[in-house]
C-alpha positions as CSV (number, residue, x, y, z in Angstrom):
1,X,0.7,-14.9,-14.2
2,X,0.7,-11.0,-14.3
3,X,-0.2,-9.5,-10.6
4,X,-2.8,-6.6,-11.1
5,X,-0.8,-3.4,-10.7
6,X,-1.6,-0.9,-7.4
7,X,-3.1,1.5,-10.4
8,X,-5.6,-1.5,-10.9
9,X,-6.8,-2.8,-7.4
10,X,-10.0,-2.2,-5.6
11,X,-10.1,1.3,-3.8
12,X,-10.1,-0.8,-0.5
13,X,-7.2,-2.5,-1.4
14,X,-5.2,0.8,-2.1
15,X,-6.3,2.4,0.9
16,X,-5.3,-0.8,2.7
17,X,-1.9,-1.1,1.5
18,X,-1.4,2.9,1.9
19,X,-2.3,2.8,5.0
20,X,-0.2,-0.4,6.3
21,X,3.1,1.2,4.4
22,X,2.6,4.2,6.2
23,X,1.7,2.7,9.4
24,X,4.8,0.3,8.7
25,X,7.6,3.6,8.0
26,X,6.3,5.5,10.9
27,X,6.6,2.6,13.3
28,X,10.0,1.5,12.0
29,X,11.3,5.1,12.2
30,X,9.6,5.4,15.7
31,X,11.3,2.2,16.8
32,X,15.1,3.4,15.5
33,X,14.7,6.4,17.4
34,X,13.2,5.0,20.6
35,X,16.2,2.4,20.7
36,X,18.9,5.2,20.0
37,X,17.7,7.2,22.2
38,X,17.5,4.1,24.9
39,X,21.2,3.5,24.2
40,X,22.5,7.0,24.4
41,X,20.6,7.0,28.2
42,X,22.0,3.7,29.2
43,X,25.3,4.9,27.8
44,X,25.1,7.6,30.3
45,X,23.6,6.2,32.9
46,X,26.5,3.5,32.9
47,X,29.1,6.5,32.8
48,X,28.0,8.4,35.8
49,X,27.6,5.4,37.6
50,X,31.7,4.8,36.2
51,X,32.2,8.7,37.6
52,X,30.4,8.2,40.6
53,X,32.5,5.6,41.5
54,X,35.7,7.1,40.3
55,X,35.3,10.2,42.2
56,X,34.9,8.5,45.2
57,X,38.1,6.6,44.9
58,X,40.2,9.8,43.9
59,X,38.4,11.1,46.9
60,X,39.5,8.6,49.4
61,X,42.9,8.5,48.1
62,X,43.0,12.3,48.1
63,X,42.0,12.5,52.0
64,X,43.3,9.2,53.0
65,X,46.8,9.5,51.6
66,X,46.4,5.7,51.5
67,X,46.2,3.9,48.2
68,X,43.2,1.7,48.0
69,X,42.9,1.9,51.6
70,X,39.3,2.4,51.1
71,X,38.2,-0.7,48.6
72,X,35.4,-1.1,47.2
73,X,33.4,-2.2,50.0
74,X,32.7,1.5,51.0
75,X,30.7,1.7,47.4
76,X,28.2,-0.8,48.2
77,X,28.7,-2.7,45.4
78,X,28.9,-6.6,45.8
79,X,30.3,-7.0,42.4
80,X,34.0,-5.6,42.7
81,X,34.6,-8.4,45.0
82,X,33.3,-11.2,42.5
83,X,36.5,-12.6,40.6
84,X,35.8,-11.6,37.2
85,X,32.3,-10.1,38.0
86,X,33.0,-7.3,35.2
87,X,33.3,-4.7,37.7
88,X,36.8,-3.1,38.3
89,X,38.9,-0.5,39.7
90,X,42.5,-0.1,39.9
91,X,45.2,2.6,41.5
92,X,48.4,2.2,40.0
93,X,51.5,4.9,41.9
94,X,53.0,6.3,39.1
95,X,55.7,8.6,40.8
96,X,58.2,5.7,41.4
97,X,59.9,2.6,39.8
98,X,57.8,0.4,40.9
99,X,54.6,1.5,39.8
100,X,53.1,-0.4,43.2
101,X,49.2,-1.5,42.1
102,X,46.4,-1.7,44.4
103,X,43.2,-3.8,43.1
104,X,39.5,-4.7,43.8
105,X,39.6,-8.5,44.4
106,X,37.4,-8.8,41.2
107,X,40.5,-7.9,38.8
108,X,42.1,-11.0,41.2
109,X,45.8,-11.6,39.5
110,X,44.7,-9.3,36.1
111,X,45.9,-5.8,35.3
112,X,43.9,-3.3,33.6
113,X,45.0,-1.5,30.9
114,X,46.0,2.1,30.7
115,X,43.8,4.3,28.2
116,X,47.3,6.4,27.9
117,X,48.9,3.7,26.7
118,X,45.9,2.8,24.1
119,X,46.6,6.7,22.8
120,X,43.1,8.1,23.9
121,X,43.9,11.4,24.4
122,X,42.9,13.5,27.4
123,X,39.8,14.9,28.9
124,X,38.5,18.1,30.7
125,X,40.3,17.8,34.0
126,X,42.8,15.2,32.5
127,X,40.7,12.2,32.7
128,X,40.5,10.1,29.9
129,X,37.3,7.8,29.2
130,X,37.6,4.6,26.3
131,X,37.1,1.4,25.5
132,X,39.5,-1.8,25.5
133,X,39.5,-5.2,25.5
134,X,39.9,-6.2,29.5
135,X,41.8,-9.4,30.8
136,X,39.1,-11.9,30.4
137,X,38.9,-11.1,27.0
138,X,35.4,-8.6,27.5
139,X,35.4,-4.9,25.7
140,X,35.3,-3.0,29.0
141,X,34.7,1.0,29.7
142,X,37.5,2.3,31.3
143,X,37.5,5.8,33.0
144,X,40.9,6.7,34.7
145,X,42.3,9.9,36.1
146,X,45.7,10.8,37.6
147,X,45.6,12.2,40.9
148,X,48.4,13.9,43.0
149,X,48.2,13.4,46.4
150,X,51.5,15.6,47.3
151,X,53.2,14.8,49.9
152,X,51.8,10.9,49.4
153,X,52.6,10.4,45.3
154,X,50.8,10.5,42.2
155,X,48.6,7.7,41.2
156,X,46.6,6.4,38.5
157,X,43.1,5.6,39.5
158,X,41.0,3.6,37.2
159,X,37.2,2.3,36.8
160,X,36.3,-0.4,34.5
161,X,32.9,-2.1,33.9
162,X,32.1,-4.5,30.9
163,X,29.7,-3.1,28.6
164,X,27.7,-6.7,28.1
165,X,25.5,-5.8,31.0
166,X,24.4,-2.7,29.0
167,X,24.2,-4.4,26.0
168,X,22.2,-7.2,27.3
169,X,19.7,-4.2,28.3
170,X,19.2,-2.4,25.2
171,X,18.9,-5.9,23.4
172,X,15.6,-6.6,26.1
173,X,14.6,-2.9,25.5
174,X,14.8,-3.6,21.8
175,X,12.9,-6.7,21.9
176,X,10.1,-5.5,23.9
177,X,9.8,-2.5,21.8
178,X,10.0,-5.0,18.3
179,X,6.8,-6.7,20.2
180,X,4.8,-3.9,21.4
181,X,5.2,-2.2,18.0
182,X,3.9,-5.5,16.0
183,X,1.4,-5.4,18.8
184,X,0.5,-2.0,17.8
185,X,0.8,-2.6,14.2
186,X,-1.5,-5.5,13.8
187,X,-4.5,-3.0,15.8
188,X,-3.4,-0.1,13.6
189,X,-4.0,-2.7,10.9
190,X,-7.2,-4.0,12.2
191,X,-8.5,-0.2,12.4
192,X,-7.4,0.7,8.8
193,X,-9.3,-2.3,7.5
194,X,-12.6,-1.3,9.8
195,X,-11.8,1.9,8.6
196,X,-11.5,1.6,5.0
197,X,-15.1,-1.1,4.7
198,X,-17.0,1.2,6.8
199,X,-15.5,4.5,4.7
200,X,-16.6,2.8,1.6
201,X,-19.9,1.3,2.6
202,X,-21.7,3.7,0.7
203,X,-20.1,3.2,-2.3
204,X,-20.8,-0.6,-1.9
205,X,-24.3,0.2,-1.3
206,X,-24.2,2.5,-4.5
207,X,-23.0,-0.7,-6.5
208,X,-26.0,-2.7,-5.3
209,X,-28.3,-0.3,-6.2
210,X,-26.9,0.4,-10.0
211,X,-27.1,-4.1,-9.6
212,X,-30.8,-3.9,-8.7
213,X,-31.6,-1.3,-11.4
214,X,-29.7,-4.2,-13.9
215,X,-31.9,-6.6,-12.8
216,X,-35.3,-4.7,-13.7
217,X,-35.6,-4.7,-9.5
218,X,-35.6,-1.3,-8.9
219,X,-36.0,2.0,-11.4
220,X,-33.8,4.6,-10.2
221,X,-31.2,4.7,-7.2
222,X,-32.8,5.3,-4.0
223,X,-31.6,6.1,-0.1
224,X,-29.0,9.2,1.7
225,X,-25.6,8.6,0.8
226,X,-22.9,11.1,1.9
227,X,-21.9,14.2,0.5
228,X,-19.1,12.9,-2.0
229,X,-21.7,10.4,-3.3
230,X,-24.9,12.0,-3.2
231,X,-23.9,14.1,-6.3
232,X,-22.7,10.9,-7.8
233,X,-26.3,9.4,-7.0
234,X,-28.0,12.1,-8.9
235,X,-25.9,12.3,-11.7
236,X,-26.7,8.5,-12.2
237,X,-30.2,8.7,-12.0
238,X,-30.8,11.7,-14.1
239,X,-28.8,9.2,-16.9
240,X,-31.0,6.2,-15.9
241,X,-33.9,8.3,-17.2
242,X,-32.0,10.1,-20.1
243,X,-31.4,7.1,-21.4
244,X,-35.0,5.3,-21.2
245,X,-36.5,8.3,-22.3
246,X,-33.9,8.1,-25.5
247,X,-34.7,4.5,-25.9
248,X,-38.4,5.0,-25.6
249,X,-38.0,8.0,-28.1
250,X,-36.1,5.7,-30.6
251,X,-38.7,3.1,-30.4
252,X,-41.5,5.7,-31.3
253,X,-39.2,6.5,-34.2
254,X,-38.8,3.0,-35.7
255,X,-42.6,2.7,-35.5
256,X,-43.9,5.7,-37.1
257,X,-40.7,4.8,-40.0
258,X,-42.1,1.1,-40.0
259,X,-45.7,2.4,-40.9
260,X,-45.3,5.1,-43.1
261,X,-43.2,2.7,-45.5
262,X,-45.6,0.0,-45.0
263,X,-47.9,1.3,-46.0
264,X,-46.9,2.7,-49.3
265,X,-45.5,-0.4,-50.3
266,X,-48.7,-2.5,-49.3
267,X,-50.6,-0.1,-51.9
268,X,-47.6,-0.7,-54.6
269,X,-48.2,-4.4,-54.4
270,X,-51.7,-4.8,-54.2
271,X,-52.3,-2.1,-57.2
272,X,-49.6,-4.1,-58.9
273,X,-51.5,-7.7,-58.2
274,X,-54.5,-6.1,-59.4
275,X,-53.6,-4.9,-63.3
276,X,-51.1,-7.8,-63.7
277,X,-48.3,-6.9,-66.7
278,X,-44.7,-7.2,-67.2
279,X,-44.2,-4.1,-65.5
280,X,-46.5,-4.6,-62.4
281,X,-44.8,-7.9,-61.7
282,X,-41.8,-6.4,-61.6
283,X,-42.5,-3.7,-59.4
284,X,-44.3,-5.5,-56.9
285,X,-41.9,-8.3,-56.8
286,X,-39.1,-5.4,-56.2
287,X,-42.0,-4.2,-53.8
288,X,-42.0,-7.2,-51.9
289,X,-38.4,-7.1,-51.5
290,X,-38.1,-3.0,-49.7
291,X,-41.0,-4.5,-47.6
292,X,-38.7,-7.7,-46.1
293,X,-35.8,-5.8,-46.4
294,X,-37.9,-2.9,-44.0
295,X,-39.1,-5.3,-41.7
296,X,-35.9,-7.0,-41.1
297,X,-33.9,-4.0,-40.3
298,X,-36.8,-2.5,-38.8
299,X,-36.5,-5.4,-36.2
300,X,-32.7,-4.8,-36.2
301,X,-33.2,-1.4,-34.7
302,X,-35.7,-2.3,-32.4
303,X,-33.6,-5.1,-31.0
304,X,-31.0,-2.8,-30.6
305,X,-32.9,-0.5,-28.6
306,X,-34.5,-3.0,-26.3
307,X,-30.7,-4.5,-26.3
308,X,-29.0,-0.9,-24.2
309,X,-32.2,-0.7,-21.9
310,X,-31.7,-0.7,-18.6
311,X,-33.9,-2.8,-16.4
312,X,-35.5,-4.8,-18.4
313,X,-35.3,-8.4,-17.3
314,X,-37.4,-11.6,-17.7
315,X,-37.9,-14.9,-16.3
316,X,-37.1,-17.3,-18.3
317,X,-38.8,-21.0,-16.6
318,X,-42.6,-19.5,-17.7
319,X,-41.2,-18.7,-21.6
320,X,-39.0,-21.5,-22.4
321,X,-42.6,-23.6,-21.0
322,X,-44.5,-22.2,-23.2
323,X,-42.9,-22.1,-26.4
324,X,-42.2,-26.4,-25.5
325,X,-46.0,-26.4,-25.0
326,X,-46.9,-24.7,-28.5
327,X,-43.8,-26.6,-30.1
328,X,-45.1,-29.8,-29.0
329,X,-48.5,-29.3,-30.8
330,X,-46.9,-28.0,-34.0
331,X,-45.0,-31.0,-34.2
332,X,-47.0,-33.5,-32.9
333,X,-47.8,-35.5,-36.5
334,X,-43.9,-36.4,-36.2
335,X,-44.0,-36.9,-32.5
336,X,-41.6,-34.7,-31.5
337,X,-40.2,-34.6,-27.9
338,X,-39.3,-31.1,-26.8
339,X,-38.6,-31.2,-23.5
340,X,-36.7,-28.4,-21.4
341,X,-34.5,-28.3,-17.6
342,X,-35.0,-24.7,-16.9
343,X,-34.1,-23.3,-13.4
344,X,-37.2,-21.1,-12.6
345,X,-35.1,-18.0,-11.0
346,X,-32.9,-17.4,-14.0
347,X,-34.0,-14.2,-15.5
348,X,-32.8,-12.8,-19.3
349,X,-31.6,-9.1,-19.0
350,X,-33.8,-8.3,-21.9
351,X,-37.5,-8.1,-23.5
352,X,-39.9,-11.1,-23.6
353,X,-40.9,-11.0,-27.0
354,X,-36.9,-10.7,-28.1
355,X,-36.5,-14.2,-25.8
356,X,-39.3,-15.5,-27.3
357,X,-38.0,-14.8,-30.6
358,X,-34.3,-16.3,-30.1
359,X,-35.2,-19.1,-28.3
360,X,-38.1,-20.0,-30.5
361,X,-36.5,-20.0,-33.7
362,X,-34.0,-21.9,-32.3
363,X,-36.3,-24.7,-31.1
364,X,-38.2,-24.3,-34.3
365,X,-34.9,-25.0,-36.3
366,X,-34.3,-27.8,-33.9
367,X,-37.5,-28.9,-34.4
368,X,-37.5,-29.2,-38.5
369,X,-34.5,-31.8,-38.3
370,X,-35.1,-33.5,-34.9
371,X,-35.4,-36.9,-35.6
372,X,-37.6,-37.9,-32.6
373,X,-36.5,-35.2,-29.7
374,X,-35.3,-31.8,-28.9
375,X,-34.0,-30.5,-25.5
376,X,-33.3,-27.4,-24.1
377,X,-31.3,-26.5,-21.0
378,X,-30.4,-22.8,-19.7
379,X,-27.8,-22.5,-17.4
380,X,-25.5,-20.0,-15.3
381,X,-22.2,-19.7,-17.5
382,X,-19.6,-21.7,-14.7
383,X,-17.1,-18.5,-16.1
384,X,-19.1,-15.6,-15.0
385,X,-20.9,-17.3,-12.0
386,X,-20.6,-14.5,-9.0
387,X,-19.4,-11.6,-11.3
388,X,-20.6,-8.4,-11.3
389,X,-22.5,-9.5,-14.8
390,X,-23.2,-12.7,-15.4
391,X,-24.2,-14.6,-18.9
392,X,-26.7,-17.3,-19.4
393,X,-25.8,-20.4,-22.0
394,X,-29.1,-21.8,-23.2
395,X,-28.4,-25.3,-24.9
396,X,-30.5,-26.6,-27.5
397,X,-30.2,-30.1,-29.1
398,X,-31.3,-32.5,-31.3
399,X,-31.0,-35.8,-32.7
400,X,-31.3,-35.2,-36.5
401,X,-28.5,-35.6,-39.3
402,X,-26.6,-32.5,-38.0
403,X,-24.9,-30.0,-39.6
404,X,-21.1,-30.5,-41.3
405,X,-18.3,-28.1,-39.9
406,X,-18.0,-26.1,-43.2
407,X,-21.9,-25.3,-43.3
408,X,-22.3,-23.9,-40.3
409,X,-21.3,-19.9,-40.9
410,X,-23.5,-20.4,-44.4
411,X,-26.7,-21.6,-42.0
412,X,-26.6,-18.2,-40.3
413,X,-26.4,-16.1,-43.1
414,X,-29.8,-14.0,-43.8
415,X,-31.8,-15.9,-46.4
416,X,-29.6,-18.4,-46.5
417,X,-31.3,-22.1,-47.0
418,X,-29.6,-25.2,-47.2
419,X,-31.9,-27.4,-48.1
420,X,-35.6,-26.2,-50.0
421,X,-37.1,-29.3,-48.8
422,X,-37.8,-27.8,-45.9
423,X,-40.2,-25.1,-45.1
424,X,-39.0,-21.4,-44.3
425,X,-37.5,-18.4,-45.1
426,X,-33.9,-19.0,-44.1
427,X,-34.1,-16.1,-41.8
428,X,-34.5,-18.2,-38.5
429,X,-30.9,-18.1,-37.9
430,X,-30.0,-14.7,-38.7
431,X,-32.9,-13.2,-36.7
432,X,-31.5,-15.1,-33.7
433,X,-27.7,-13.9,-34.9
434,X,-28.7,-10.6,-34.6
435,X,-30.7,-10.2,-31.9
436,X,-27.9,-12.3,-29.8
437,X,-25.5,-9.5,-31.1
438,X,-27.6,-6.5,-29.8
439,X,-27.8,-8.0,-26.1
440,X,-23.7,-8.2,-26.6
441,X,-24.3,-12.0,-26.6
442,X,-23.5,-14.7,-29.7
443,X,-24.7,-18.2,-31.2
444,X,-22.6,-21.2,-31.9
445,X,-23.7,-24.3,-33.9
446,X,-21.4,-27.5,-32.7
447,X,-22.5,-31.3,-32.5
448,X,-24.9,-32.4,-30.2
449,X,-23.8,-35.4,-27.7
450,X,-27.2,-36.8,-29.4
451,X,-25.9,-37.5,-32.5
452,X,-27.8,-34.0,-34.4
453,X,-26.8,-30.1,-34.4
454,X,-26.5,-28.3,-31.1
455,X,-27.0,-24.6,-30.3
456,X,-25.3,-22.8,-27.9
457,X,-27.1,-19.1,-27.5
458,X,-25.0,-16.5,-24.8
459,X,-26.9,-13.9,-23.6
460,X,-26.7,-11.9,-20.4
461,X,-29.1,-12.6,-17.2
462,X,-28.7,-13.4,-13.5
């Protein structure tokens, strides 16, 4: 199954989508910069706290002349005397053989490394600042500096804290942020969906409106819309009334041409009938022929017409009533059943008299070969049921011989009769063909679950 391409969604849709991407880049760009530029502060934060406490190691040692006389009790700082707390600090004396090592109980029997040694080259002020992998087996950041206390020695003083505890921060920063941002997003989201149905409210409204107007409800397009659809509005009603005056124009055409050729043929045949010859039969059989010919294309055009109006609709329950009424009386010397089920708020987007017409040719048809009942039923089409325009199916059966496969197409054709026994013009069939056509609707002729010939008639209604 093809998915329907962002080119082909509903305006809200787009905006909805347009507006959750966007939302979606600018938070996730928001959210890599407000965690970088956590880290880089935590990353400083956790080397001045390293310099702080370097400093005042280099200064004890300085002023003291006493390696690691001072500890790190004088720090405040609990966690250099934890065993393997993460916290360390170490003076090595580098100006004899012995390289004599002082400790914070923390490092207990461990030795940190020397950044030297690791090849991280040298600072401002000869301190050197790095990471390496500490005793226990955790990355540590080491800041070291060598000192020379004159007449005391040189020594090596070193800080070293494990980074996890940073880590571990930036991680809980990072997952609050990941929530309050999906927080935030799901009420951005929220907002661009009240956003986008009240933004296109009128346009909604504008679509009811044009739907009332299809429904014969309403005339023209009424109440304020904003300034991008007011115009809009307009246009569409100065087209509504365009067009009826067009249709209503074409209609007075196709009378006035109905009449005036009428006319003259009515006068053809009747002088014909009245000085009978060769001649005069000939002509007013010919005669006879224009006139049908008019009158059927005549009715063509004026179907047409009716079929592109706008507005027209008609209930359907009172006609289909009383056609069954006026059928039943026609046919009552055979006793023919018609009997109809006929939802009374179905309406046919389209004249009476055109309904009338389809619908009683067909039950006239039905009628002629109905063995002892006919039945009609007009119904919602399951297909279209809640679109934007729907289609009725009116059904009509009955229980005659029926009508063989290959026969069917030949039934509708104009003038077309298969069998002279029974009364008619053959032009039933056709009429209801072409009026069907001009409401953009169609017949079909299949069997009847009774046993006879059933008609299936589309057209459009609600």
């Amino acid at each position: 199954m093809r998915l329907p391409s962002l080119t082909t969604r509903s305006i809200a849709t787009r905006l909805f989508l347009t507006a959750a991407a966007l939302s979606s880049v600018v938070l996730l760009v928001a959210s890599l910069f407000f965690t970088a530029y956590y880290r880089r502060v935590a990353e400083e934060i956790f080397e001045r706290r390293l310099d702080v406490y370097l400093r005042a190691i280099v200064a004890d040692v300085s002023e003291s002349g006493q390696e690691g006389r001072t500890g790190p009790s004088q720090f405040g700082d609990p966690q250099f005397e934890l065993p393997g707390s993460g916290w360390y600090w170490q003076i090595t004396r580098m100006d004899n053989a012995a390289h004599e090592i002082k400790a914070s109980r923390s490092l207990f029997a461990d030795r940190l490394p020397k950044l030297s040694d690791l090849g991280v080259p040298a600072g401002v002020g000869g301190s050197r600042r790095g990471l390496a992998w500490g005793p226990d087996g955790r990355k540590l950041r080491i800041v070291e500096r060598v000192i020379d206390a004159e007449d005391t020695g040189i020594y090596l003083v070193q800080v070293a804290a494990s980074v996890e505890e940073m880590e571990e921060q930036i991680t809980r920063f990072r997952f609050a942020l990941i929530i309050a941002f999906a927080a935030l997003a799901i009420a951005l989201a929220i907002v661009a969906a009240f956003q986008v149905r009240f933004g296109l409210r009128p346009l909604r409204l504008l679509q009811r409106e044009l739907a009332a107007i299809r429904r014969a409800e309403r005339d023209r397009i009424t109440g304020a819309y904003p300034n991008e659809i007011a115009p809009l509005a307009d246009e569409l009603n100065l087209l509504i009334g365009a067009n009826r005056d067009i249709l209503e124009r074409a209609r007075t055409q196709v009378g006035n041409l109905a009449h005036a050729l009428k006319t003259p043929l009515s006068v053809m045949v009747n002088e014909a009938d009245a000085a009978p010859s060769p001649l005069a039969d000939k002509v007013g059989e010919q005669a006879r022929i224009m006139r049908d010919q008019i009158s059927f294309y005549l009715d063509r055009a004026r179907a047409a017409a009716r079929g592109g109006a706008l507005g027209a609709a008609t209930p359907i329950a009172p006609c289909v009533e009383a056609l069954l009424r006026a059928f039943t009386k026609i046919y009552s010397e055979r006793s023919i059943a018609f009997s109809g089920d006929v939802r009374p708020e179905l309406r046919f987007l389209g004249e009476r008299q055109d309904l009338e017409e389809m619908v009683g040719n067909l039950l006239d048809n039905a009628g002629k070969w109905a063995e002892s009942a006919v039945t009609i039923c007009v119904a919602v089409d399951s297909q279209t049921s809640g679109a934007s325009r729907s289609a009725l199916i009116v059904t009509i059966d009955d229980d005659g011989p029926g009508l063989a496969p290959h026969l069917r197409a030949q039934a509708t054709e104009r003038g077309r009769r298969l069998d002279e026994t029974k009364p008619g013009s053959g032009l039933g069939l056709s009429i209801v063909v072409d009026l069907a056509v001009a409401y953009g609707g169609a017949l079909e002729l299949d069997d009847s679950p009774t046993g006879g010939l059933r008609a299936r008639l589309r057209l459009p209604g609600f």
